[in-house]
C-alpha positions as a Python dict, from the first residue, in 0.01 Angstrom:
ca = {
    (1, 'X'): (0, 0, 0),
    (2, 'X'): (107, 365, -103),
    (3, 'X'): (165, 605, 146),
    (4, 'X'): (23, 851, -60),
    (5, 'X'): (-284, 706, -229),
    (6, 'X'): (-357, 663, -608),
    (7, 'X'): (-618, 930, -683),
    (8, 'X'): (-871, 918, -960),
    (9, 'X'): (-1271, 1101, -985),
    (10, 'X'): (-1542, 1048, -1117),
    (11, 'X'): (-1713, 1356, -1236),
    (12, 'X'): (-2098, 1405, -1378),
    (13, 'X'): (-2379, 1594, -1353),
    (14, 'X'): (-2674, 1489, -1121),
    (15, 'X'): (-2770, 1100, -1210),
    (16, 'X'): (-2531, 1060, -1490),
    (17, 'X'): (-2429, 772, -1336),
    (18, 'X'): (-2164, 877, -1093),
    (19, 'X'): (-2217, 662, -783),
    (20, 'X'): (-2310, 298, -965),
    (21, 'X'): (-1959, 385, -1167),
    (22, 'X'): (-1786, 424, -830),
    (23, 'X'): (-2003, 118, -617),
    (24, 'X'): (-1882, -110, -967),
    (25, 'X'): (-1556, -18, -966),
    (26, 'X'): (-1500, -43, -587),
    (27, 'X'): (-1619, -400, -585),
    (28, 'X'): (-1418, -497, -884),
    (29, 'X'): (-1058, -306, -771),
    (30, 'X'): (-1134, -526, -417),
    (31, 'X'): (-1218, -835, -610),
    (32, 'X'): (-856, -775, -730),
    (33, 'X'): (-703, -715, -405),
    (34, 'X'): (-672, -393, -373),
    (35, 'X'): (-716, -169, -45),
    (36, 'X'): (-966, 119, -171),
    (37, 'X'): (-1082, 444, -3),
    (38, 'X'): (-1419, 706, -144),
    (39, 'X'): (-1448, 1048, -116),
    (40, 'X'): (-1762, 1142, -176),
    (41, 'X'): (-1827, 1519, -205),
    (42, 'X'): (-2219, 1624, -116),
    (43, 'X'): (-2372, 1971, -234),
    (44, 'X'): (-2641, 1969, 4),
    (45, 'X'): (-2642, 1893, 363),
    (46, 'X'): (-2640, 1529, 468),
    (47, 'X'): (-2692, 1346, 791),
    (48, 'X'): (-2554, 1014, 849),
    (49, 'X'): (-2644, 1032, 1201),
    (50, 'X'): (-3009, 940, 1305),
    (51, 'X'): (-3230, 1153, 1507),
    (52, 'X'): (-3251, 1087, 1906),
    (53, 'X'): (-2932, 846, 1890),
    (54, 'X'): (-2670, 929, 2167),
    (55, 'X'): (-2403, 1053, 1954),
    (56, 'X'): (-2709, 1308, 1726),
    (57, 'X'): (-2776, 1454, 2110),
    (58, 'X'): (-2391, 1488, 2174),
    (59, 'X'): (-2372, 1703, 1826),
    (60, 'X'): (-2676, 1879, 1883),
    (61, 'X'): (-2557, 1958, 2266),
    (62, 'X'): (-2239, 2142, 2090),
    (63, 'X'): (-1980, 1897, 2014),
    (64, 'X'): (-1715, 1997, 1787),
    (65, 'X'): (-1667, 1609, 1673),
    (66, 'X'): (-1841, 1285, 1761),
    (67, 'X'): (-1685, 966, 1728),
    (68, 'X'): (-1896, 666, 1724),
    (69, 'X'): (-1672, 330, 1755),
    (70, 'X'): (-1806, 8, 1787),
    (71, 'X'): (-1631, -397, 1713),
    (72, 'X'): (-1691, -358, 1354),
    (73, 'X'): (-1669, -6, 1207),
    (74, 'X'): (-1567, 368, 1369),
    (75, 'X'): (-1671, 661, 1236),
    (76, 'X'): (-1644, 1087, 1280),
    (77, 'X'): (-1883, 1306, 1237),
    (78, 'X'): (-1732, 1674, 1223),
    (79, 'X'): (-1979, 1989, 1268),
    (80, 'X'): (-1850, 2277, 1068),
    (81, 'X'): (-2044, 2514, 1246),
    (82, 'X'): (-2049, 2763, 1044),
    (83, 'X'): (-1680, 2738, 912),
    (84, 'X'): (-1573, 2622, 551),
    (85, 'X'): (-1637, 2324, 378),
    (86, 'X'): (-1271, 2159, 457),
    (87, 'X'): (-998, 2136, 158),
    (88, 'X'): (-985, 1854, -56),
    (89, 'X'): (-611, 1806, 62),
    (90, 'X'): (-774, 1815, 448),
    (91, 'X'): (-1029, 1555, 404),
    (92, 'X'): (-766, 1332, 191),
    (93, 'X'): (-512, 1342, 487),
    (94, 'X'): (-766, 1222, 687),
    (95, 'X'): (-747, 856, 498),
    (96, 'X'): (-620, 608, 606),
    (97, 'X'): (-330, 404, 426),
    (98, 'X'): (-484, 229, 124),
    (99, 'X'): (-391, 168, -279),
    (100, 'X'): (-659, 428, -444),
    (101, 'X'): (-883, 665, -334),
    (102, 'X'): (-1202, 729, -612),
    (103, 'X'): (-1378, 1023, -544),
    (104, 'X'): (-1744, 1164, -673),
    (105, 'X'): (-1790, 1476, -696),
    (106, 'X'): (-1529, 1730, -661),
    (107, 'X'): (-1540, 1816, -1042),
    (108, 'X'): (-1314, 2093, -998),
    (109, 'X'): (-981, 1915, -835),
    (110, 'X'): (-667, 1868, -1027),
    (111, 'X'): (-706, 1453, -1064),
    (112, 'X'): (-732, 1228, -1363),
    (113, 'X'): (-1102, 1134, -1362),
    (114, 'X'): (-1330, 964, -1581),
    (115, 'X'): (-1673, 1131, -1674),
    (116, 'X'): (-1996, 980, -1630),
    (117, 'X'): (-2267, 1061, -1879),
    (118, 'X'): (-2616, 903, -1896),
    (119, 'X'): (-2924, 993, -2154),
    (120, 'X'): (-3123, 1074, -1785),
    (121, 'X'): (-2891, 1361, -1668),
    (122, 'X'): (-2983, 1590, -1511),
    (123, 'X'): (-2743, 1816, -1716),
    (124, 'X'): (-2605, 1694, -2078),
    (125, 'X'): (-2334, 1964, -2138),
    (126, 'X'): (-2019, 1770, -2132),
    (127, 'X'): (-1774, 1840, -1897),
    (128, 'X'): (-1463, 1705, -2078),
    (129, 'X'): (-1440, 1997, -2318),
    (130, 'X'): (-1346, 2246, -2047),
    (131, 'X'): (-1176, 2015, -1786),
    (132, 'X'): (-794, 1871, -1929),
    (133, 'X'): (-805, 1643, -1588),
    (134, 'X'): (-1085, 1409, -1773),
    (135, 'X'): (-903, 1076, -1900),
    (136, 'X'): (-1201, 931, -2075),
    (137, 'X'): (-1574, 901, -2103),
    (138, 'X'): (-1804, 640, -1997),
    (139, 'X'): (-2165, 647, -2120),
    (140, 'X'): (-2499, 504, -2156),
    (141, 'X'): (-2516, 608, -2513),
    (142, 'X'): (-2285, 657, -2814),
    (143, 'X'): (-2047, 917, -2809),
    (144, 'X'): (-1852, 1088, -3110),
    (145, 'X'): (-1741, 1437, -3060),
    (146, 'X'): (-1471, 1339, -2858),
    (147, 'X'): (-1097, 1210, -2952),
    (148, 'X'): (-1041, 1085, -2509),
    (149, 'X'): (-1122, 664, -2488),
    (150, 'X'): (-1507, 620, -2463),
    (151, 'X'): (-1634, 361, -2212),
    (152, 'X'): (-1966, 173, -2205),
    (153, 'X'): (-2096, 315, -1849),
    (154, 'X'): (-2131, -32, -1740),
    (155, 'X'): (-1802, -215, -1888),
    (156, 'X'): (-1674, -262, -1495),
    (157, 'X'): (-1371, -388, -1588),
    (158, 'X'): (-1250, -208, -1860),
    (159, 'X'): (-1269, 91, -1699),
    (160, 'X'): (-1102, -42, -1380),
    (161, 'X'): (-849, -144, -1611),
    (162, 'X'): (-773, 197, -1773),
    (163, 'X'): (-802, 382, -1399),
    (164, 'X'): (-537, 104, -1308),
    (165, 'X'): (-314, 226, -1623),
    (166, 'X'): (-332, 585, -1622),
    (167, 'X'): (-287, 577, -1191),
    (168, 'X'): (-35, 282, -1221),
    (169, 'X'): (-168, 70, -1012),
    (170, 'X'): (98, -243, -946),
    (171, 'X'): (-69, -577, -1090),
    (172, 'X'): (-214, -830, -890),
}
């Protein structure tokens, strides 16, 4: 495992396809043996805490963090109150050792991504025109105006294969 973690995104507009890209790709990179890590970056505000439970009263009472830990999984909740959304670079120190870290979201960071496009978007503009950080394409639909590698949205394993090339994943 890297010390510092093998990046690569996946960018899209609203259900182009973004998060069954990353769940597919996730299952197949660990099917190969490989540690992996998400980042997933919300525009709206999110809750993964549940109303009433001890550690949604500690937050609510004014804690800065919460840490919930229990035999099988940990996890940190962090209340901005009213501060900035953290930095990319802060949340990715925050990850533990592992051989890639796939992000949604954060169309705007400096990583090689892939770009998810499906015939439902929300939004059709492409992205890849105006973003040099986007690799390839993967899509529901034929694409032609385009000279980046073009990806059937749900060929798993030929996209894990080019996000293993381009990041240089060691072979397993």
């Amino acid at each position: 495992m890297s010390e510092t973690p093998r990046i690569f995104g996946i960018s899209g507009w609203k259900n182009s396809g973004k998060t069954g890209l990353a769940v597919r790709l996730v299952e197949e990179f660990t099917r190969r043996g490989y540690r992996i890590s998400t980042i997933k970056h919300a525009h709206h505000d999110f809750d993964i805490d549940k109303v009433g439970a001890d550690s949604y009263r500690h937050r609510q009472a004014g804690a800065a963090e919460v840490v919930i830990v229990s035999g099988t999984r940990f996890a940190i909740m962090h209340e901005l109150r009213g501060g900035p959304e953290p930095s990319f670079e802060a949340i990715l120190a925050r990850i533990g050792p592992c051989d890639l870290v796939l992000i949604e979201g954060y169309k705007r960071e400096l990583v090689p991504k892939i770009e998810a496009r499906r015939l439902e978007a929300k939004n059709r503009e492409p992205l890849a025109p105006s973003d040099p950080h986007i690799m390839a394409i993967a899509a529901d639909h034929p694409v032609d105006d385009t000279t980046l590698p073009v990806f059937n949205l749900d060929d798993t394993q030929a996209i894990a294969d080019f996000v293993a090339k381009v990041t240089g994943l060691p072979t397993r």
